[in-house]
N, C-alpha and C positions, 0 to 999 in steps of 0.2 A: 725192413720192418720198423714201423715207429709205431710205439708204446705211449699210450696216454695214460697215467698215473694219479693218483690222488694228491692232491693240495700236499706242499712240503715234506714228500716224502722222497727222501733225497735217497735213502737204503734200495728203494726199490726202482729208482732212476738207475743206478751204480751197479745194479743183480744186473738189470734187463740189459743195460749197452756193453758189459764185462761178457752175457751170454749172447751177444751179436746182434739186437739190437741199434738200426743203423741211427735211431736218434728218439729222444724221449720229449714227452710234453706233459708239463701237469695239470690238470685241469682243474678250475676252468680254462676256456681257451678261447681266442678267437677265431672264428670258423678261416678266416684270412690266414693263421699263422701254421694252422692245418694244412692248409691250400699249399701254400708257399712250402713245406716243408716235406709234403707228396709231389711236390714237382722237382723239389732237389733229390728225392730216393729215388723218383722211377727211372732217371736216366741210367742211374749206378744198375738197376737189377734188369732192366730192358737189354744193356751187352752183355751181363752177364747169363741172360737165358742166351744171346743168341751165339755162344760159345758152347751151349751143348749139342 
């Protein structure tokens, strides 16, 4: 799961990745940093579905 968040809010980057959250962005953002950062989660959550 990655959580896009409000401009410098550091409180609720630290809530969302302490409750599993596998990485947080604040926004704005660039559509690239997006990209790049759904392509680092789905490998992690793609084995982990195919272990059920």
């Amino acid at each position: 799961m990655i959580v896009l968040t409000a401009p410098n809010d550091v409180a609720a980057a630290i809530h969302s990745l302490r409750r599993g959250a596998n990485d947080c962005l604040a926004k704005p953002f660039e559509l690239d940093d997006l990209v790049a950062r759904i392509a680092t989660v789905l490998p992690r959550t793609a084995s982990f579905d195919s272990k059920a």
